[in-house]
C-alpha positions as CSV (number, residue, x, y, z in Angstrom):
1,X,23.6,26.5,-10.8
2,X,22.3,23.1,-8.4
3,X,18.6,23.4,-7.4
4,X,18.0,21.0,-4.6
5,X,14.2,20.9,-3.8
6,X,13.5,19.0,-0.7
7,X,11.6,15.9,-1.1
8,X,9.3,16.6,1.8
9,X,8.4,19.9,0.8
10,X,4.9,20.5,0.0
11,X,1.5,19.3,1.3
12,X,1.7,17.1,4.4
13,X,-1.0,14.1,4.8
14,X,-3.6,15.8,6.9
15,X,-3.1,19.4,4.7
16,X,-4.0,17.1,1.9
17,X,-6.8,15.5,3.5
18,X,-8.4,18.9,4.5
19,X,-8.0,20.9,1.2
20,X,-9.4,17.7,-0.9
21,X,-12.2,17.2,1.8
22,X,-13.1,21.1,0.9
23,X,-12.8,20.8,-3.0
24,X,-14.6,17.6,-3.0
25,X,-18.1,19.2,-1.3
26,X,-17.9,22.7,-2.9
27,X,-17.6,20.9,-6.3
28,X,-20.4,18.1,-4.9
29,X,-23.1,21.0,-6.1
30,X,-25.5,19.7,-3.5
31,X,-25.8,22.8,-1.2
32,X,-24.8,26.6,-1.5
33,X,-24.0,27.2,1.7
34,X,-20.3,25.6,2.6
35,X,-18.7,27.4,5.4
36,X,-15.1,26.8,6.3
37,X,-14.5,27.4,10.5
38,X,-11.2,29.6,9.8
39,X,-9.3,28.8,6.7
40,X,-9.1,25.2,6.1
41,X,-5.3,25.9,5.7
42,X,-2.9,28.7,5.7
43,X,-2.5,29.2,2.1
44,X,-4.0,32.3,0.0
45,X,-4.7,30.9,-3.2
46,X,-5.9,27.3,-2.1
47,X,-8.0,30.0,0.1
48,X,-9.0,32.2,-2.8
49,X,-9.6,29.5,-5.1
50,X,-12.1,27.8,-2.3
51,X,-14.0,31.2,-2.5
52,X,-14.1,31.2,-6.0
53,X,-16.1,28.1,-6.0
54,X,-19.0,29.5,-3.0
55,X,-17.0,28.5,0.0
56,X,-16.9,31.2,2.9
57,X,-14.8,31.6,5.6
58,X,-16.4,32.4,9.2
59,X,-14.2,32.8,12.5
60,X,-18.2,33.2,14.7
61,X,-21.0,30.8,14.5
62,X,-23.5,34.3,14.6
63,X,-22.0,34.5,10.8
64,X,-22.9,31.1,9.7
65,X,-26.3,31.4,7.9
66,X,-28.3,28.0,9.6
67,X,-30.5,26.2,6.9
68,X,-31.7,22.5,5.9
69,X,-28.1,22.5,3.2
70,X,-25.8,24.4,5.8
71,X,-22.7,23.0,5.7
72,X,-19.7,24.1,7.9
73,X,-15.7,22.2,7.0
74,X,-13.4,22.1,10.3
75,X,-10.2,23.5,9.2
76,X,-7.1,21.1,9.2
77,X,-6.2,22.9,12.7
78,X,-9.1,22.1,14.3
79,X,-11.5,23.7,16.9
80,X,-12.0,23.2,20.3
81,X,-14.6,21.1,21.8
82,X,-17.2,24.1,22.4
83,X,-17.3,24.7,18.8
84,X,-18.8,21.4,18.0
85,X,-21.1,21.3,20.6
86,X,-22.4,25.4,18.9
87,X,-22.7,23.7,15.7
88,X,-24.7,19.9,16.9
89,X,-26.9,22.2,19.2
90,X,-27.7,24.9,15.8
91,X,-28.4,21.4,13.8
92,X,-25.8,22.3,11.2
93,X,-24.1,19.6,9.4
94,X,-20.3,19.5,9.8
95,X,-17.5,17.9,7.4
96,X,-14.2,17.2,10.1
97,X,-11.2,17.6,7.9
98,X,-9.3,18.5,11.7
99,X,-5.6,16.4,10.7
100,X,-6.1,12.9,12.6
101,X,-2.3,14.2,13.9
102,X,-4.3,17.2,15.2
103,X,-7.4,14.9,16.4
104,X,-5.0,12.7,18.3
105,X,-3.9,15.4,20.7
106,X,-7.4,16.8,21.5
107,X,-8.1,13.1,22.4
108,X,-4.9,13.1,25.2
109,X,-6.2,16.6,26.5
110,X,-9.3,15.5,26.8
111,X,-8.7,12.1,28.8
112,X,-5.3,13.0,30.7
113,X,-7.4,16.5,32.1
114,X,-10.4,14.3,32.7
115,X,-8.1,12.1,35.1
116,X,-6.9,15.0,37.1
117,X,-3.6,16.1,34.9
118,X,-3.1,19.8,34.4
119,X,-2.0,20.5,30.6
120,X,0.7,22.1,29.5
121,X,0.6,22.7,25.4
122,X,4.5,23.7,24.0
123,X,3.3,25.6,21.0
124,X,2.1,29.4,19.9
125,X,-0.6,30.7,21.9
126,X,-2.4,32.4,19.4
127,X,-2.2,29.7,16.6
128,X,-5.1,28.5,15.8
129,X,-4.0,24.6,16.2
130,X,-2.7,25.3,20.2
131,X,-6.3,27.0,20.5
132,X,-8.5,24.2,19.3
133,X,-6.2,22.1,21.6
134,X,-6.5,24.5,24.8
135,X,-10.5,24.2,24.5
136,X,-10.5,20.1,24.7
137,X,-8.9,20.4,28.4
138,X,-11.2,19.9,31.3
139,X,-8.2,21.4,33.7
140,X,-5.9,23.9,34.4
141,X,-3.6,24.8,30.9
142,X,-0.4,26.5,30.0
143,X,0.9,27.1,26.6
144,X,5.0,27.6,27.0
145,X,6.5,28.6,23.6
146,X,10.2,30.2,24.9
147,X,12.6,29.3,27.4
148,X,11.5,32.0,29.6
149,X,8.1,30.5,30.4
150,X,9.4,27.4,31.2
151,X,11.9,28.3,33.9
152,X,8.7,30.6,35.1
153,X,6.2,27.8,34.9
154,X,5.3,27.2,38.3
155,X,2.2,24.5,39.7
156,X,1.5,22.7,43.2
157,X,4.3,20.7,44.1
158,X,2.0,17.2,44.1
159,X,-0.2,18.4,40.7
160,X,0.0,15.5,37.6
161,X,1.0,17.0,34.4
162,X,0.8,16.1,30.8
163,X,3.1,18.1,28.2
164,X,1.9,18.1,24.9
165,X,3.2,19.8,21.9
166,X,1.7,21.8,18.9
167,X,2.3,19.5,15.6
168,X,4.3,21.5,13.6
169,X,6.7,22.9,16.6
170,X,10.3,22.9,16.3
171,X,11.5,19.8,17.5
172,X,14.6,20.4,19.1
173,X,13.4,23.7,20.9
174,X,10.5,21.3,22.0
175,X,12.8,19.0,23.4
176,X,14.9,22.0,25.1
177,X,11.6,23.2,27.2
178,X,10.3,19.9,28.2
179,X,14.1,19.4,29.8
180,X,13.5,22.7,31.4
181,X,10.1,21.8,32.6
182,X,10.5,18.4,34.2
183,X,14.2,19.8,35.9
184,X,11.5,21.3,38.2
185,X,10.3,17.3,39.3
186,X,6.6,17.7,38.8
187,X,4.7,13.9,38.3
188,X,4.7,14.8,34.6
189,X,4.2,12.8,31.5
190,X,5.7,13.7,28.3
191,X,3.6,13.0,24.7
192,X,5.5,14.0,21.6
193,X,3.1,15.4,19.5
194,X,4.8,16.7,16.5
195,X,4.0,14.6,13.5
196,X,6.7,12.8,12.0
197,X,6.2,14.8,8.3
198,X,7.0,17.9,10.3
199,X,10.3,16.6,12.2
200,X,11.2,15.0,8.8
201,X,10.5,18.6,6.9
202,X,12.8,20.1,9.7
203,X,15.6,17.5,9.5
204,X,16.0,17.6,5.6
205,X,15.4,21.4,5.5
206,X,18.3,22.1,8.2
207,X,20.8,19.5,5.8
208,X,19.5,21.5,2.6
209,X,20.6,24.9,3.9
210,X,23.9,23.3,5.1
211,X,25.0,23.0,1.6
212,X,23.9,26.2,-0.5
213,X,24.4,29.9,-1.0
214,X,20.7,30.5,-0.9
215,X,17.8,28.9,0.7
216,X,14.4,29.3,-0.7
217,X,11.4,28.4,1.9
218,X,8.0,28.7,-0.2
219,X,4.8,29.5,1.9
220,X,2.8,31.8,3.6
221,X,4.2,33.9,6.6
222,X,1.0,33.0,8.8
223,X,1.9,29.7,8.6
224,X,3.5,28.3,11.7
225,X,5.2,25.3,10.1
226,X,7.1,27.5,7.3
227,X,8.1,29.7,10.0
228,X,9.5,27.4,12.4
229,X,11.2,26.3,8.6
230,X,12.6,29.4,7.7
231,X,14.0,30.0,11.4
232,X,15.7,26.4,11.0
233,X,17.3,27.3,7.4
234,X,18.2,30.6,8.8
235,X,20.4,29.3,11.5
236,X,22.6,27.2,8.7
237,X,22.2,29.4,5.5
238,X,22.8,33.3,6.3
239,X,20.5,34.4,2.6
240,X,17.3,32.7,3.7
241,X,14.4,34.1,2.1
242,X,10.7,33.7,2.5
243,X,8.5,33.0,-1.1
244,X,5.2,32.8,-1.7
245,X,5.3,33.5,-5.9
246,X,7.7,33.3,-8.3
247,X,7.7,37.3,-8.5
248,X,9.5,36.9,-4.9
249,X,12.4,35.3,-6.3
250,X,13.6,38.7,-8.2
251,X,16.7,39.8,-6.2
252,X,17.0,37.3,-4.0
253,X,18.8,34.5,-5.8
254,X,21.4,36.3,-8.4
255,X,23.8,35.2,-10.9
256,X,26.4,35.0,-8.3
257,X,25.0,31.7,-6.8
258,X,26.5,28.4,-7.1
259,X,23.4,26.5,-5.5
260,X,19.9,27.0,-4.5
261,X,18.2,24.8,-1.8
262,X,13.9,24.8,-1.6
263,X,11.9,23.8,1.1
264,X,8.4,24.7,1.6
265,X,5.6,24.9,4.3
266,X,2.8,22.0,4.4
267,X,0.6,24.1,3.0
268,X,2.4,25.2,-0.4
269,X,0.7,23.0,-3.1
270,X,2.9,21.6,-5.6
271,X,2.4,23.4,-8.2
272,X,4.2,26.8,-6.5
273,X,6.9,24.5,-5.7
274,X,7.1,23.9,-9.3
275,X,6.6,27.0,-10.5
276,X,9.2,28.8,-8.2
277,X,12.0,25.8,-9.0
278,X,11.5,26.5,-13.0
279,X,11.7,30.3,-13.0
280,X,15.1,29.5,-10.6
281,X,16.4,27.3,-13.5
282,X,15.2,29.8,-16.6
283,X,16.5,32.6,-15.3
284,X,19.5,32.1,-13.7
């Protein structure tokens, strides 16, 4: 059997950044109070293992527990403005591991609303990323994820818009709503947003799933970038299959396959990725 394991798979620069900035304080021992602001990724044993150590996970300031040593870790997603302003006003110290990729586009928001630009985020509404985004506009903001929204977007005929995009979006359905959107002839700029580890995940992911009988994407279903993965590996390889252990891989890759292709979301560490490609080779 050929096991092609993509070289991109794994964690992705600012994933990396986030989950060593959190290991590196919970293990400093200088306070006992280190919050995360949602999970600092969307992975559950980096998650559980963080908890393990005395890190907590709080979605509400009211949960945080303010003292002299209170320490609270923006996740790699980031938080909107508001959030920071909560935490400087309580006195609370605060560790940004937000990805810079991430940082970048709340910096845009914040200077194209500031000049008069209505935003317009192409991403999931309810991710947690497009959220932290939404609350560094100072205008008027629209997150489009589907073709349908973009033929019903509708502004004033004379309104500036900026089009940003979530970092982990797919990039050709990005590029498909932005066409949609500017067919309409607003006074619109266009910022590509998506990071280039994500488009390069996506590109080598889509070739991968080309070639095999089965295609393996490793990560967690509440993670938007090994969704937007699976969907892509789906479209070219029919027996697709989402893993998160190597107990997932029972029945889903048999002794009638010739190949194997794995991917895996930015926030698999390697060490699944491993784990999942060696019990492929053992047992079949």
């Amino acid at each position: 059997m050929d096991i092609i394991v993509a070289k991109s798979a794994g964690f992705c620069f600012g994933v990396k950044r986030a989950v060593d900035t959190a290991y590196k304080e919970v293990e400093s021992g200088k306070n006992d109070k280190i919050y995360t602001f949602g999970p600092i990724i969307h992975n559950e044993h980096v998650l559980a293992d963080l908890e393990s150590k005395g890190a907590r996970i709080v979605n509400d300031i009211n949960d945080i527990e303010c003292s002299d040593d209170t320490t609270v870790i923006i996740r790699a997603h980031g938080v909107s403005k508001d959030i920071y302003n909560q935490l400087n006003a309580k006195g609370i110290k605060v560790i940004d591991a937000t990805c810079p990729f991430v940082k970048k586009i709340h910096n845009i928001v914040s200077e194209k609303s500031n000049d008069g630009y209505e935003i317009i985020i192409i991403g999931n509404a309810n991710h947690p990323e497009v959220l932290g985004i939404k609350g560094w506009s100072a205008s008027k903001t629209t997150v489009i994820n589907d073709e349908e929204s973009a033929r019903a977007f509708e502004t004033q005929k004379d309104a500036k818009i900026c089009i940003v995009s979530q970092t982990t979006f797919n990039y050709n359905k990005f590029n498909k709503l932005v066409e949609i959107i500017e067919k309409k002839d607003y006074n619109s700029i266009v910022v590509n947003t998506i990071c280039n580890a994500t488009s390069e995940r996506q590109t080598e992911a889509r070739e991968i799933a080309k070639k095999v009988d089965t295609m393996l994407v490793i990560g967690s279903k509440n993670s938007s970038n090994t969704q937007k993965l699976y969907e892509i590996c789906k479209e070219e390889c029919k027996d697709t299959y989402y893993v998160q252990t190597t107990s997932d891989v029972e029945g889903v890759v048999t002794d009638s396959c010739v190949s194997v292709g794995i991917t895996a979301g930015a926030s698999t560490p390697n060490n699944i990725i491993e784990e999942v490609q060696n019990n492929v080779r053992i047992k079949f």
